[in-house]
C-alpha positions as semicolon CSV with decimal commas, in nm:
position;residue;x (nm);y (nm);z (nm)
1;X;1,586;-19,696;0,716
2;X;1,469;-19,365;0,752
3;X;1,334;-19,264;1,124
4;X;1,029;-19,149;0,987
5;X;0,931;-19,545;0,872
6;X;1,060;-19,642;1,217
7;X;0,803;-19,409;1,367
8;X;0,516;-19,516;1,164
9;X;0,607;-19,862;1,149
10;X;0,623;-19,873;1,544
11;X;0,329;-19,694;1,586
12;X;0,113;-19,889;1,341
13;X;0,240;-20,212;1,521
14;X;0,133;-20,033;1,842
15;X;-0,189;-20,039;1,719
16;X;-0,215;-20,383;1,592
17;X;-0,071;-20,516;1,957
18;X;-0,358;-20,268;2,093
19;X;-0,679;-20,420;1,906
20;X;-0,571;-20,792;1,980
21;X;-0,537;-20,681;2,350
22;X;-0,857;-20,475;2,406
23;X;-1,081;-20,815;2,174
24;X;-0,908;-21,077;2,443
25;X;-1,040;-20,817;2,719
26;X;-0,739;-20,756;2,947
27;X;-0,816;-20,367;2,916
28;X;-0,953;-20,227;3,202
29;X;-1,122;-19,935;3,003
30;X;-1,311;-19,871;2,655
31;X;-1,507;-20,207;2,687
32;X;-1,780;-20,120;2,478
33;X;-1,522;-19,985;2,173
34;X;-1,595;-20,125;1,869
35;X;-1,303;-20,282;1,615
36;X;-1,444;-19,982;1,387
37;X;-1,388;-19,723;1,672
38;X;-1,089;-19,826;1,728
39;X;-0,960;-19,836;1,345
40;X;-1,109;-19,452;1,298
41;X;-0,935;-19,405;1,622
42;X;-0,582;-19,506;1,497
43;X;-0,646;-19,330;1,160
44;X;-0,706;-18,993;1,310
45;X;-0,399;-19,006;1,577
46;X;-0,170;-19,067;1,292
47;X;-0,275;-18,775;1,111
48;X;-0,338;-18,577;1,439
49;X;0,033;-18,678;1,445
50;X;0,129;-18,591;1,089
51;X;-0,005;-18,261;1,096
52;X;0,164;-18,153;1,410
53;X;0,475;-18,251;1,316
54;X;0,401;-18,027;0,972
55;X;0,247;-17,720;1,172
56;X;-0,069;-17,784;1,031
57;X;-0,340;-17,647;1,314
58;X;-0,591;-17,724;1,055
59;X;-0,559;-18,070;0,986
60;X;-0,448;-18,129;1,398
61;X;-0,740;-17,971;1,559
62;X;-1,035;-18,110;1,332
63;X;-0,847;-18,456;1,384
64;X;-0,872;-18,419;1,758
65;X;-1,231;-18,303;1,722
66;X;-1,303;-18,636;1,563
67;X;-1,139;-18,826;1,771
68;X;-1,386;-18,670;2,037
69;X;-1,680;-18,752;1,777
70;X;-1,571;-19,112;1,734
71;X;-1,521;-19,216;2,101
72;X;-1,830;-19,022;2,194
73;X;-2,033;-19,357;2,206
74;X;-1,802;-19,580;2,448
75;X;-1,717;-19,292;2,672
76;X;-2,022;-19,084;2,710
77;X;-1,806;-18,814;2,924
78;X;-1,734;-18,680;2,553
79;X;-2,132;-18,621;2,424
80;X;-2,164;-18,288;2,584
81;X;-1,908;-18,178;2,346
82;X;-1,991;-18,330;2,048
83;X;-2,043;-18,292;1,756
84;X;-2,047;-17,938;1,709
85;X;-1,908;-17,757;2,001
86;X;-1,576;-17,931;1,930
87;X;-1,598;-17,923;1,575
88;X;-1,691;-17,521;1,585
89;X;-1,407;-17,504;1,866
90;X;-1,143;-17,677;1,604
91;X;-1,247;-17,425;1,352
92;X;-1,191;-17,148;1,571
93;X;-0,916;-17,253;1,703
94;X;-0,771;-17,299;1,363
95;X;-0,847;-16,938;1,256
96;X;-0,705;-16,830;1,574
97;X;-0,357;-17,021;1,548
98;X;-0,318;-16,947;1,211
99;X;-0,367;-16,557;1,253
100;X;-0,104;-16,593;1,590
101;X;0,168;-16,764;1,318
102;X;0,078;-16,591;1,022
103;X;0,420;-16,553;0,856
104;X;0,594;-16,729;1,034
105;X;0,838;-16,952;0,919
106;X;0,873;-17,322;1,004
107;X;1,223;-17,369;0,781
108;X;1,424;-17,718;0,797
109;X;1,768;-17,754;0,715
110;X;1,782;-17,799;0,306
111;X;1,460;-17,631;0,238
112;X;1,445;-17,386;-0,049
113;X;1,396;-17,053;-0,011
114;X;1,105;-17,039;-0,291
115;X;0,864;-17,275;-0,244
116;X;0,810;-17,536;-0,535
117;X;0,498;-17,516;-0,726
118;X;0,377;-17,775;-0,479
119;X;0,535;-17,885;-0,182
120;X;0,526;-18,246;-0,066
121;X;0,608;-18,424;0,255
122;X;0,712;-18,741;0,274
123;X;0,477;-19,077;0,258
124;X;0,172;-18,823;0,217
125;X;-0,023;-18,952;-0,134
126;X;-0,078;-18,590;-0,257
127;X;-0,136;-18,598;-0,646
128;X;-0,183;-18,248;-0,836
129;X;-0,256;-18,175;-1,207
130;X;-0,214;-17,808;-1,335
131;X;-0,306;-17,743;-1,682
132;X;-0,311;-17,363;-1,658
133;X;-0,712;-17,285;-1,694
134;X;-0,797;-17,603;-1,480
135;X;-0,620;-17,749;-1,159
136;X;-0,699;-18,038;-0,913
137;X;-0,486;-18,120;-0,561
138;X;-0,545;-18,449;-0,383
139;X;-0,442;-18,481;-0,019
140;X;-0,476;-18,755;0,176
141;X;-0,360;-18,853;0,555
142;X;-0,129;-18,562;0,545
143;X;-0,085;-18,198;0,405
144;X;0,029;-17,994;0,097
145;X;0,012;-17,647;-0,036
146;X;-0,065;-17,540;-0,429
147;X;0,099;-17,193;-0,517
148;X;-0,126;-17,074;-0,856
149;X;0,053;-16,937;-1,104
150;X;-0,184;-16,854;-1,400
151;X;-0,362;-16,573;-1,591
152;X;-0,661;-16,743;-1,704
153;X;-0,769;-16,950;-1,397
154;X;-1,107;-17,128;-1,451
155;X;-1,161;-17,372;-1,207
156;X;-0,994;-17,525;-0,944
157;X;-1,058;-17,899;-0,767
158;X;-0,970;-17,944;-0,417
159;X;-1,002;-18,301;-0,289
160;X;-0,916;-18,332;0,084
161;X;-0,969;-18,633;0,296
162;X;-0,786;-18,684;0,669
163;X;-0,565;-18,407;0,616
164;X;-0,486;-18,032;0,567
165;X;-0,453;-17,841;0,247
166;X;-0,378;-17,486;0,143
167;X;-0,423;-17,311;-0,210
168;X;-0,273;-16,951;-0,278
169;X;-0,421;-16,760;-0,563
170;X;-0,242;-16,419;-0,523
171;X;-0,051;-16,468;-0,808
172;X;-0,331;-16,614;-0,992
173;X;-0,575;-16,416;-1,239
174;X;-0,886;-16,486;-1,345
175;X;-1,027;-16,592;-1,689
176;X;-1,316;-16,403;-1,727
177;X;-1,371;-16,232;-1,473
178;X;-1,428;-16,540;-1,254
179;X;-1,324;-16,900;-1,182
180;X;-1,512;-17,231;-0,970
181;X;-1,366;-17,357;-0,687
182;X;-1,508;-17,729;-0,634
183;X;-1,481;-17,851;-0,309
184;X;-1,468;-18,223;-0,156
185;X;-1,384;-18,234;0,207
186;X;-1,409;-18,513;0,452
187;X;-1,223;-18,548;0,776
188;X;-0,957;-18,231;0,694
189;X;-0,937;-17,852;0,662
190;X;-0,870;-17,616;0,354
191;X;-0,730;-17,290;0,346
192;X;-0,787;-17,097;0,140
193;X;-0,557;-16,759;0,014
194;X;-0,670;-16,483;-0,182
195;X;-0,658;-16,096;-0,301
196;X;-0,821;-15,883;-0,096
197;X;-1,028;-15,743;-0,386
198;X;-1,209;-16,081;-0,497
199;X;-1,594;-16,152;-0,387
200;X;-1,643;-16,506;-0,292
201;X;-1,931;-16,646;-0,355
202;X;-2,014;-16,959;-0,168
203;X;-2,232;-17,253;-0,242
204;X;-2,077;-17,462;-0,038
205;X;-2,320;-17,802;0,115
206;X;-2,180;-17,849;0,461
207;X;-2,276;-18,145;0,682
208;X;-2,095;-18,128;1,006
209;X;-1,892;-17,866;0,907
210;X;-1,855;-17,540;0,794
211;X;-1,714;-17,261;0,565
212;X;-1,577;-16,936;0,678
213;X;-1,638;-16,689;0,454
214;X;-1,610;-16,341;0,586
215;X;-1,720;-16,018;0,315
216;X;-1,502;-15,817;0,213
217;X;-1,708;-15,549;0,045
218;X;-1,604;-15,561;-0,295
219;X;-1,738;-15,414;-0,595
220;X;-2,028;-15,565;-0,777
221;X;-1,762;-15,622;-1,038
222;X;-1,459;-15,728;-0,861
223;X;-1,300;-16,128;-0,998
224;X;-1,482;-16,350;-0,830
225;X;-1,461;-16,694;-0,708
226;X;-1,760;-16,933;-0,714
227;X;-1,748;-17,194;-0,387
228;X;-1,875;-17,523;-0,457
229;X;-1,880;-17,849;-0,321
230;X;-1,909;-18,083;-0,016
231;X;-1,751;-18,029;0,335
232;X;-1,841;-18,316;0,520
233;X;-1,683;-18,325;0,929
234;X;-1,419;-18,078;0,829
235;X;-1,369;-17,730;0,773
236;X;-1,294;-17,448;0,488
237;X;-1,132;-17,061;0,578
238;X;-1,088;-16,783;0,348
239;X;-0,804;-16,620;0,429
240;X;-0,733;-16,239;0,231
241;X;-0,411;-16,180;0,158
């Protein structure tokens, strides 16, 4: 058996042994958690977890900023934090990390040196469809990155739930001029890559949450990329590459 299901299995059981024990009451603490607390709670640590064992800062700091959010109710110590000073803390701090380890390289023994088309980690459900014009990534309870390789990109789908996800479009071009970018995020962060000399354009609907979209000053004319979409407790960057 791999380690990585003895991890995960111990933990889950962790968890089970830790609801039975806080219902019968013999914790001394967190009386007033609720089953449904406590089942968000779990959720988030594991990919709080996940993510730092990947070196995803996205997907580990908005995790711990819901954790804050969730057990804001049965420990009150947490509302003058919440919701959105530690939600716009995780963002910065996300923008922050990444721009302190931008480039670096987090390699494991057998990795490639070119990255596949889209990389996986284990006992993530990640699902990704690439037809050329059109492309959709999935990510869920974990993290994966989507490396574009097309020259007539129309839209993309990005569908991120509990997790971190990245999408590079530098070796991407557009098909006319400009392509959609159709966001659904809830409980993660996306990061976004691309050339310095697109616009973005965003029409993003955030509800606790937000998009960081900083201009650029491109020409009128320059490919752009349309933002749309929902960010719900979770984050987007734009990063120009």
């Amino acid at each position: 058996m791999k380690k990585g299901n003895w991890f995960w299995g111990v933990f889950f059981l962790c968890a089970a042994a830790l609801v039975i024990v806080h219902r019968l009451g013999l914790l001394t603490f967190g009386q007033n958690v609720t089953p449904f607390t406590m089942f968000f709670g779990v959720v988030l640590t594991a990919a709080a977890i996940k993510s730092a064992v990947h070196r995803q800062f996205a997907g580990l700091l908005f995790s711990l900023a819901l954790l804050c959010i969730v057990f804001s109710g049965p420990f009150p110590v947490l509302n003058a934090i919440t919701p959105w000073p530690v939600l716009i803390a995780a963002l910065l701090g996300s923008v922050g990390l990444h721009m302190m380890f931008r480039g670096a390289k987090w390699k494991k023994r057998g990795d490639n040196i070119q990255p596949p088309p889209f990389r996986k980690h284990p006992e993530i459900s990640i699902n990704d469809t690439d037809t050329g014009s059109f492309t959709q990534c999935t990510v869920r309870f974990g993290s994966g990155s989507k490396y574009l390789h097309t020259n007539h990109l129309e839209r993309v789908d990005v569908n991120c739930s509990f997790g971190a996800a990245q999408v590079y479009f530098d070796h991407a071009q557009l098909a006319n001029n400009s392509a959609d970018v159709v966001l659904n995020v809830s409980f993660g962060g996306v990061e976004l890559y691309v050339p310095r000399h697109w616009r973005i354009k965003n029409g993003v609907a955030a509800v606790i949450g937000g998009v960081d979209v900083r201009d650029n000053f491109c020409a009128e004319d320059a490919p752009t990329l349309n933002l749309a979409g929902n960010v719900t407790f979770g984050g987007v960057e734009i990063h120009y590459v």
